[in-house]
C-alpha positions in Angstrom: -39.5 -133.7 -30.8 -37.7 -133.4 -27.2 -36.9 -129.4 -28.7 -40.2 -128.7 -29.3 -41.6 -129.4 -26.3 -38.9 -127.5 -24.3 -39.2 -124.9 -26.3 -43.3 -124.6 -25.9 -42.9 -125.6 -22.3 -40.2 -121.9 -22.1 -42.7 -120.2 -23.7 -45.4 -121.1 -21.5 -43.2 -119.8 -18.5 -42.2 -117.0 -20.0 -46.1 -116.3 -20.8 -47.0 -116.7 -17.5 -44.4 -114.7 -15.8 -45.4 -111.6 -18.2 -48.8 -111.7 -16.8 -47.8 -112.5 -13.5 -46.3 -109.0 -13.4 -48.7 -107.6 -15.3 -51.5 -108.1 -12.9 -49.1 -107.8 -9.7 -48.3 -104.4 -11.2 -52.6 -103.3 -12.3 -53.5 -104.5 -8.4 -50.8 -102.4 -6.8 -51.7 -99.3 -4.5 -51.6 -96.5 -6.1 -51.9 -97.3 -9.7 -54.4 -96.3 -12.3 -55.2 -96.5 -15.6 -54.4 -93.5 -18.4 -54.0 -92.5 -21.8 -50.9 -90.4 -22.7 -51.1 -88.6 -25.9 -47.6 -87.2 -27.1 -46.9 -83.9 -29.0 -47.2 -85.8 -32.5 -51.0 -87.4 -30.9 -49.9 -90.6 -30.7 -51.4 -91.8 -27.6 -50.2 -94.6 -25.3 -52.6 -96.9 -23.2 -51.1 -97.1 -19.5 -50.9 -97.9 -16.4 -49.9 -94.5 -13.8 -48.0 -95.6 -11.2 -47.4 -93.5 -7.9 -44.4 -94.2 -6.2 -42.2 -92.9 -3.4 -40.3 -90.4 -5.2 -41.7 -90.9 -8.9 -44.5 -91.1 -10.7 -44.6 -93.8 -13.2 -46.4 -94.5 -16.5 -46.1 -98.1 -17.7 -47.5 -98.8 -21.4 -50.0 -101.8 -21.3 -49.0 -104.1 -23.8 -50.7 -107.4 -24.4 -49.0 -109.7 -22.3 -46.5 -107.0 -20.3 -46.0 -103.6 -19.5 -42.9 -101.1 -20.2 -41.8 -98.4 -18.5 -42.2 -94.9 -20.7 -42.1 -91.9 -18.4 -41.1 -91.1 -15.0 -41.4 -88.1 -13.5 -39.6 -88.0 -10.0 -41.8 -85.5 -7.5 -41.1 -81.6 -8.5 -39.9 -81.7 -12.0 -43.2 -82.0 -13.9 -45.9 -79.4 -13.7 -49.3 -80.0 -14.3 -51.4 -77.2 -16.5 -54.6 -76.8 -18.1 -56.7 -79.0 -16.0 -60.0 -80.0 -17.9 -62.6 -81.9 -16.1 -65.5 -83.8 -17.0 -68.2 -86.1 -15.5 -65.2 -88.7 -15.1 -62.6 -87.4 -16.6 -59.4 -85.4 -16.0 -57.3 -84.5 -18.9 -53.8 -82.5 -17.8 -50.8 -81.4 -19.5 -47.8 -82.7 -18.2 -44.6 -80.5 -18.7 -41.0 -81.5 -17.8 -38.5 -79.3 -19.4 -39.2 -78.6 -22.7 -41.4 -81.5 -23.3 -45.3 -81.3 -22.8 -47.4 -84.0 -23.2 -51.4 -84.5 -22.3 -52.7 -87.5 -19.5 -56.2 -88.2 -19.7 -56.9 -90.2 -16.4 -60.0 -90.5 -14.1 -61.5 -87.4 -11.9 -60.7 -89.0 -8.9 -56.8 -89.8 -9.8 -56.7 -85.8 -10.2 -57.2 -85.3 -6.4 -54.7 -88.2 -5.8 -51.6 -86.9 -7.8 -52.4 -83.2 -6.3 -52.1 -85.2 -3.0 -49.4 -87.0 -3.7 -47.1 -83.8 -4.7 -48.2 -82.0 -2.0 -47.3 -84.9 0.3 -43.4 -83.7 -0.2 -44.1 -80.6 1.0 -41.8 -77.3 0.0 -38.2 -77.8 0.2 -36.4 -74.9 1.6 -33.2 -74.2 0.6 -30.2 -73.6 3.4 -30.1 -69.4 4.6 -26.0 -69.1 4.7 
């Protein structure tokens, strides 16, 4: 009986701590709900996170979130911007692969901000 309860009482903790994080991480500057639809269409409900040097895209899972991209600042471009009323849907290429974000129109301006931020990097004239 003592088992039981320890063990519920470790799983109420451990509930707790997942949505502690969960909603630490969803009221965070600079993070925004999207959709990420892979090459095969599956698509991934998320969380896009903008960082110092990365951008982020956390999967929302029930109680959690896990981290399944990051693209650090200048190794991603963005192509074939389609907007609607309050939508932005983008693909996302790094390297080979190319995936599509569907996010909201404002988070466009905000990731073209945010690269741009960097500024160019020039390389040393020797």
């Amino acid at each position: 009986m003592e088992g039981v309860v320890v063990l519920s009482a470790l799983v109420v903790v451990l509930l707790a701590l997942a949505l502690a994080r969960q909603r630490a991480l969803r009221h965070r500057l600079g993070t925004f709900p999207c959709l990420l639809i892979g090459r095969n269409g599956r698509q991934l409900r998320g969380l896009l996170v903008f960082a110092s040097t990365n951008l982020y895209i956390y999967r929302s899972i029930w109680v959690g979130t896990r981290l399944v991209r990051s693209y650090p600042r200048g190794s991603f471009e963005m192509r074939n911007l389609r907007l609607t009323d309050q939508w932005a849907r983008v693909e996302i290429r790094q390297g080979e692969t190319c995936e599509e974000l569907l996010f909201g129109r404002d988070v466009h301006s905000a990731i073209v901000a945010w690269i741009d931020a960097a500024g160019p990097r020039e390389e040393p004239i020797l």
